[in-house]
C-alpha positions in Angstrom: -26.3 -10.1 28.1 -23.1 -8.3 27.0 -24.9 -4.9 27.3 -25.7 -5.5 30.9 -22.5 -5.0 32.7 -22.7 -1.9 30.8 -25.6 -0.2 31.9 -25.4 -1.1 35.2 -22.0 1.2 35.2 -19.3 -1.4 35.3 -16.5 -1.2 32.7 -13.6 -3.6 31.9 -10.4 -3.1 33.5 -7.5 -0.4 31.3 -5.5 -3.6 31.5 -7.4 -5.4 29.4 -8.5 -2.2 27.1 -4.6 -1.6 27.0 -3.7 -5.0 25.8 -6.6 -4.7 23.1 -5.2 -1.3 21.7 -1.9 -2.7 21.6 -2.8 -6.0 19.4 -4.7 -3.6 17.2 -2.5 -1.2 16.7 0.3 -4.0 15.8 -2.3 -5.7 13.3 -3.5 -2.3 12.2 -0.5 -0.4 11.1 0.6 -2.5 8.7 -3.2 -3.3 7.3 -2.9 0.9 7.0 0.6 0.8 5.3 -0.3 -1.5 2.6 -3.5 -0.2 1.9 -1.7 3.4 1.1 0.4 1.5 -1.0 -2.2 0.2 -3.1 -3.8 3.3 -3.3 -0.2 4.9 -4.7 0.8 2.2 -6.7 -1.2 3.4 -9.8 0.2 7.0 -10.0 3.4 5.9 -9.5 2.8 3.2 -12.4 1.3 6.0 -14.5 3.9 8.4 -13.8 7.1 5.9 -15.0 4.8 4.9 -18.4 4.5 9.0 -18.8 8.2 8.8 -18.9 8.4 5.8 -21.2 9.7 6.4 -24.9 9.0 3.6 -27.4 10.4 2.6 -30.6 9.5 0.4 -33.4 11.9 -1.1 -36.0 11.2 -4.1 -38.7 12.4 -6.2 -36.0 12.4 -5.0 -32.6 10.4 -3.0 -29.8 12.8 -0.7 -27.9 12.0 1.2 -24.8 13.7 3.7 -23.1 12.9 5.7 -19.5 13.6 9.6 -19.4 14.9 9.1 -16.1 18.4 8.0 -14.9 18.2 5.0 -12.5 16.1 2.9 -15.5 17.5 1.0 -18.5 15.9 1.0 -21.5 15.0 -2.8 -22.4 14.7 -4.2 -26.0 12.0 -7.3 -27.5 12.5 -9.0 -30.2 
């Protein structure tokens, strides 16, 4: 039954088309943003362990970043 209006010629208003593109593109967008930034996450994560430098002593686990804006953190 949907089809019908369809091929007989008639279409749905641009108001209501309009509307729809506008809900989608405010649901899409984000959906689109966060699915980049899964796709990302892991070379960024591989790239900051590629900078990691790790020590071991009798009684702790140091590690230090080659970059700057990190801290090195110590385990004991």
């Amino acid at each position: 039954m949907a089809l019908l209006p369809r091929i007989a010629g008639s279409h749905m208003s641009s108001g209501v088309t309009g509307s729809f593109g506008i809900i989608f593109s405010l649901f899409g967008l984000p959906l689109i943003g966060s699915g980049l930034s899964m796709l990302w996450t892991p070379f960024i994560e591989q790239r900051r362990a590629a900078q990691a430098i790790y020590g071991l002593t009798d009684q702790r686990l140091l590690r230090n970043f080659a970059d700057r804006n990190r801290k090195g953190a110590s385990t004991s």
